[in-house]
Structure formats: C-alpha cells, structure tokens
C-alpha positions as CSV (number, residue, x, y, z in Angstrom):
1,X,-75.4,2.2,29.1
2,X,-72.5,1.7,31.3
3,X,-71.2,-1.1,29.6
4,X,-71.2,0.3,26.1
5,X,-69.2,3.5,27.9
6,X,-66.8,1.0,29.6
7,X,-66.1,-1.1,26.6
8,X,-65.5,2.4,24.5
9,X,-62.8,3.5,27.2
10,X,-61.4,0.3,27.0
11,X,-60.6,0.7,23.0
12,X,-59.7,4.1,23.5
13,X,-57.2,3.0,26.1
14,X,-55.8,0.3,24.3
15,X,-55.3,2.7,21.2
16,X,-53.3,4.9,23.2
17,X,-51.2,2.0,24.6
18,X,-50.8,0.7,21.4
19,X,-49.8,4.4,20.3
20,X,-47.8,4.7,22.9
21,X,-45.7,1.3,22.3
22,X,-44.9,2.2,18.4
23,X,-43.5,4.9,19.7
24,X,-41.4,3.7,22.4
25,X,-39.9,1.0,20.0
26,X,-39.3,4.0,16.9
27,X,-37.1,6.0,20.0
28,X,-35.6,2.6,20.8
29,X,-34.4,1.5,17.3
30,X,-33.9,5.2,15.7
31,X,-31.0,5.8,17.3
32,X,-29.6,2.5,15.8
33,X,-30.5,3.4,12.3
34,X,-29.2,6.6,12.6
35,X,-25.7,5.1,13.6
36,X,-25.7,2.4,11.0
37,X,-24.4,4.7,8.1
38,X,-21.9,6.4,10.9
39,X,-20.8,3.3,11.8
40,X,-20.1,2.0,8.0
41,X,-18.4,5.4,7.3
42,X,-16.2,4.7,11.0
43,X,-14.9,1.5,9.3
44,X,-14.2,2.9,6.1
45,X,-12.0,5.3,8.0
46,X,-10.7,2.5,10.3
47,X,-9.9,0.7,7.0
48,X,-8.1,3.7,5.7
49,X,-5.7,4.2,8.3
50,X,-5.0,0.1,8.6
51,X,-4.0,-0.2,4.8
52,X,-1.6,2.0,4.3
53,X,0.0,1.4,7.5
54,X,-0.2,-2.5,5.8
55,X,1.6,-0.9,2.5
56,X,3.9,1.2,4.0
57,X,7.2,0.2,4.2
58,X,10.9,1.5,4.4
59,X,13.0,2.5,1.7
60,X,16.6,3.5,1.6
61,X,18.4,5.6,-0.8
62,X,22.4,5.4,-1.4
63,X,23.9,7.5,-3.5
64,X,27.1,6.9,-4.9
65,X,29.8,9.0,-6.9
66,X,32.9,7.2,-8.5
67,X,35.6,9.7,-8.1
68,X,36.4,10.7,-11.6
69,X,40.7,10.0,-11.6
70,X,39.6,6.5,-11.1
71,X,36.8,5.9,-13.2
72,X,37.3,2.9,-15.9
73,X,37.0,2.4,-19.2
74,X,34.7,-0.7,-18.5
75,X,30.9,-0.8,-18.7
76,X,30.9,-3.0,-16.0
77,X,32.0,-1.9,-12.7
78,X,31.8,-3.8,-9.1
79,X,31.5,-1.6,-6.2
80,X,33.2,-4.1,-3.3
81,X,31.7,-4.9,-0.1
82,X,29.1,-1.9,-0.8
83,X,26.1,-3.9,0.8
84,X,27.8,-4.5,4.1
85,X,29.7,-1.2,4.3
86,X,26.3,0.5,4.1
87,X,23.8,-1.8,5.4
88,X,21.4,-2.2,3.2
89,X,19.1,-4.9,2.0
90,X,20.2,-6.6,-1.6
91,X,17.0,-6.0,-2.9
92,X,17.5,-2.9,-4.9
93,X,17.4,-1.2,-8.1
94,X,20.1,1.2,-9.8
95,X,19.5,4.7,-11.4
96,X,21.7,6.8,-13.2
97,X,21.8,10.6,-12.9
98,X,18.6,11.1,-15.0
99,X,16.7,8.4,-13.4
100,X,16.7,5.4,-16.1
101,X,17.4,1.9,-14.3
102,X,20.7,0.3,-15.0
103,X,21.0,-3.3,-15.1
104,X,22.6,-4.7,-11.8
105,X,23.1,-7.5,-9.5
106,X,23.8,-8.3,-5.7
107,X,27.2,-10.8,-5.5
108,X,28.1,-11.4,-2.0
109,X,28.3,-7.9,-0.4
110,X,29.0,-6.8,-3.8
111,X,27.5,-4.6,-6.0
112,X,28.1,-5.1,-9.7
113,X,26.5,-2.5,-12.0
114,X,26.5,-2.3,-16.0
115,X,26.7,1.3,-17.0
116,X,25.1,2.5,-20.3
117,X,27.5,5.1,-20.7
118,X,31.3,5.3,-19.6
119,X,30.7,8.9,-17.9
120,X,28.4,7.8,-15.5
121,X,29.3,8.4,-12.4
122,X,26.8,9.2,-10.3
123,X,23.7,6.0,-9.2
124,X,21.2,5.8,-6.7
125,X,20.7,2.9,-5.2
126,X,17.5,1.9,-3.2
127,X,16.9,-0.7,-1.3
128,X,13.7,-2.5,0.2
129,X,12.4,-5.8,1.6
130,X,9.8,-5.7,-1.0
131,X,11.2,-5.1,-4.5
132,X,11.2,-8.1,-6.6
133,X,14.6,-10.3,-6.9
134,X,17.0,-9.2,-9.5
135,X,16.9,-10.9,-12.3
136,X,18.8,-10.1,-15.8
137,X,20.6,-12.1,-18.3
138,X,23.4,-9.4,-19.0
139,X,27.1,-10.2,-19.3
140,X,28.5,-9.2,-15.7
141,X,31.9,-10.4,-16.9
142,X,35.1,-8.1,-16.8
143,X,33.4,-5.9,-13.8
144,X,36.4,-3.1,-13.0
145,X,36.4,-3.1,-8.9
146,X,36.3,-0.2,-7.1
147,X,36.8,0.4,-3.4
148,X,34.7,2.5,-1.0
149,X,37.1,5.8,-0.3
150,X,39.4,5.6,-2.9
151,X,37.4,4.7,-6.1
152,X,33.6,5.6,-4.6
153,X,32.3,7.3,-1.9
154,X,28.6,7.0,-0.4
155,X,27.6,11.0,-0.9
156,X,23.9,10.8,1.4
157,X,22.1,7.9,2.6
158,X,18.6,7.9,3.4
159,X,15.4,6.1,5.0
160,X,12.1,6.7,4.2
161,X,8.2,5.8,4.9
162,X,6.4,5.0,1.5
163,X,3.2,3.3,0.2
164,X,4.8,0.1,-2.1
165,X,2.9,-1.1,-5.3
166,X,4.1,-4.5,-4.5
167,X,2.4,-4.2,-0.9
168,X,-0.7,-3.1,-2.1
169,X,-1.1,-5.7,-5.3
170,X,-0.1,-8.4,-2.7
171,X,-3.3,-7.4,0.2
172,X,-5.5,-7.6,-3.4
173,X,-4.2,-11.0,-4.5
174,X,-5.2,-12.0,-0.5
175,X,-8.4,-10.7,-1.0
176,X,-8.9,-12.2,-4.4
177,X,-7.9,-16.2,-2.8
178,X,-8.7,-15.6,1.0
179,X,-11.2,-13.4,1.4
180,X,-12.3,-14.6,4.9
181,X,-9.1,-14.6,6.0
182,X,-8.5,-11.1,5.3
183,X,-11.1,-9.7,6.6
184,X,-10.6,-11.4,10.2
185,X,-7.1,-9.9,9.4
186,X,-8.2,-6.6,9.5
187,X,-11.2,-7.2,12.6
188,X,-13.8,-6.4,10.1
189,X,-17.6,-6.7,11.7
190,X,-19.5,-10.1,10.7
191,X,-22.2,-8.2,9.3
192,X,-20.1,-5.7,7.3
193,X,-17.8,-6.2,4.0
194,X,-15.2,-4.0,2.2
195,X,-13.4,-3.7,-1.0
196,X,-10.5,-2.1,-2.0
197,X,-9.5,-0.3,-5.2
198,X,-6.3,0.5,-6.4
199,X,-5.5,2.9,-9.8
200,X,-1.4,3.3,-10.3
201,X,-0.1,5.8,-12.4
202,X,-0.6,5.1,-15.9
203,X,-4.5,4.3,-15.2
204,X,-4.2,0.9,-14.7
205,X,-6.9,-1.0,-12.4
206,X,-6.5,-3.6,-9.7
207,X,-9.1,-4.6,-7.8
208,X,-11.1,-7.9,-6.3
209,X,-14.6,-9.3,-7.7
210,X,-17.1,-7.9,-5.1
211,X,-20.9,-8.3,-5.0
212,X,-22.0,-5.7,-3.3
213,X,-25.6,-7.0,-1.9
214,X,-28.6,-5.3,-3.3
215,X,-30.2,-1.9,-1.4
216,X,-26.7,-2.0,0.9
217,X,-25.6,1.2,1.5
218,X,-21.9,2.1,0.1
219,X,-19.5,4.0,1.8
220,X,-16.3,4.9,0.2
221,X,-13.2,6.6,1.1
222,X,-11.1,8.1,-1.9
223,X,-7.4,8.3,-1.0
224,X,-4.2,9.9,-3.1
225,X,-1.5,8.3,-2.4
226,X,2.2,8.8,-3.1
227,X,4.0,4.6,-4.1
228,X,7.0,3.5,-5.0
229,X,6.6,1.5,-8.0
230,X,8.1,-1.6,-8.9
231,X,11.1,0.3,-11.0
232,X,11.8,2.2,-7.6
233,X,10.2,5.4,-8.8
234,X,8.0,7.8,-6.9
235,X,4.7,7.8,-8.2
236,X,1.1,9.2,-7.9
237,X,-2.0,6.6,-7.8
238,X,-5.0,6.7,-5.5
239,X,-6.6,3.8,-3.3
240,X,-10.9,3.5,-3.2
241,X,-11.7,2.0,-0.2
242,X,-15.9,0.3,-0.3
243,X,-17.4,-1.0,3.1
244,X,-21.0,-2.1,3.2
C-alpha cells in the first residue's frame, strides 16, 4: 500500500515539475517575443532617420539680375567669372523668373546662359554635387559678356538641406546590384531585411525586387518628404520604408 502511495506522489510531483518548467521557459522566452516586433519597428525607425540623412544633401541658390541699361540684344549672354566670384559648384541648372529651365553651360568659371526671351533679366541659379552634367546641343555662339557689378549683380545667395531624387534613385540602384553590401552599409541585423520605396511627384514608382519570406511580420514606416528633382525643382514625393 505504501508503494502504490509513493509511486502516485512521485507522478504527482513530476507533473508539477514538469508544470513548473513550461512555465519557467514561457517567462523566459515571452519577453523576447514580445520585443521581436519592437525591435523590427526600432529598425524601421533607425532606417528612417539613416536614409534621408544618406539623401540629404546641400543646395545653393544664386540669383542674378542683369541691370537693365546694359542688358543686350543677344539671346546668349555669358555671365564672366560668375562660378568663382560666388563659389559655387558648376553643376547647376538655370531658371527664369517663372521657373522654366533655360539652356546653359559651365565654361571655365563662366556661366553662359541662352535666354528664351530678350527681357529676361532675372535667373536662379542652383547648384549641387549631385545634379546630372550639363549637357545640350544649343548654339552657345555670339554669348554678349557681362561683368559682376556693372552688367549683373548677385541679389541673395543661399544654402540649403534637401532630400535629392538623384540620391535616393542612386541607394535603390545599390540595393537593386549589391544588396549585401548595402545592408552592412547601413548595420542592418543578420536576421533582419528591409526595403525601400520611393513615389516622386507625378506617381512614378521606384523600388527594388524584394521577397519578403512567408508569415514574416512587416513593419513599415511611411514618410513625406520634400526633393529636389532632377530639373532643380522642389517637389512633394513620399519614401515607404519595409524591415522584416
């Protein structure tokens, strides 16, 4: 009789121990699965913030009047020694006072610039690292030169933070040949991936291929953003930002 009551303690105990380990192990690992979709969410965030500081760039604004007594009768004009007097970067573009792009090129430390019409004026120039090269095929000859102070004068110039198209197409073409590489790039976690999504203006989509593996949790960050496009204007798009 004692042995059947000593064997039934015996299950009874090693129930409760059993018991007693699930539930040790559950308090162990909840707190890990709990932090899982926190964690995802604190990369997406981390992502955030280390794109656009990756697409942000500088961008200066010149703008220029040519005083009317000496303004030609050419289309063409060349504004001398412009580039060095006000330290810019010859990678620009050229906008008359309603904001269409003029056809221009970088000679030297000259600016040549072909007018559309002979009462213009008044251009902005910007200038960044990270506009494309000029390129045009327009006739440059005949180019009336004017001098800083006594045929032009720089009115305001400008520096700015801003979000560039060509930044953010040039992280997706990385992603899209070296995807590996960008990731290190950016100290992503082995076990974690991302994507990013990027919707300009007129509607347009760029993004990467991504598989996104099967029952993975997706955390995404929707951002607006504020990019200078690749004719120089100020423009409203948004960024998606995926990390699984």
């Amino acid at each position: 009789m004692r042995g059947k009551k000593g064997s039934h303690v015996g299950v009874v105990l090693s129930f409760v121990i059993f018991i007693a380990f699930l539930i040790f192990i559950f308090t162990v690992l909840q707190p890990k699965l709990n932090l899982t979709g926190e964690d995802k969410q604190s990369i997406a965030d981390y992502l955030r913030v280390e794109l656009l500081n990756n697409f942000t760039s500088n961008l200066t604004t010149v703008f220029i009047n040519v005083t009317s007594s000496n303004n030609p009768n050419q289309a063409c004009i060349k504004l001398i020694d412009l580039i060095y007097n006000v330290s810019i970067i010859p990678k620009i573009i050229v906008q008359n006072e309603t904001n269409a792009n003029l056809s221009a090129r970088v000679v030297g430390n000259d600016l040549d610039i072909n007018r559309d019409n002979l009462d213009n004026r008044f251009f902005k120039v910007y200038s960044s690292a990270y506009f494309n090269d000029i390129t045009n095929t327009q006739d440059f000859s005949n180019c009336k030169e004017l001098y800083l102070d006594s045929d032009y004068s720089v009115n305001l110039k400008e520096t700015e933070a801003f979000v560039f198209e060509n930044l953010i197409n040039s992280t997706i073409q990385s992603y899209k040949s070296d995807y590996p590489s960008l990731k290190t790039a950016f100290n992503i976690p082995s076990d974690s991936e991302f994507g990013i999504i990027f919707k300009n203006a007129d509607g347009v989509i760029n993004q990467p291929n991504f598989n996104v593996t099967q029952n993975s949790n997706v955390y995404s960050d929707d951002v607006p953003i504020l990019y200078v496009g690749k004719d120089g204007n100020i423009k409203s798009g948004s960024l998606q930002i995926l990390v699984w």
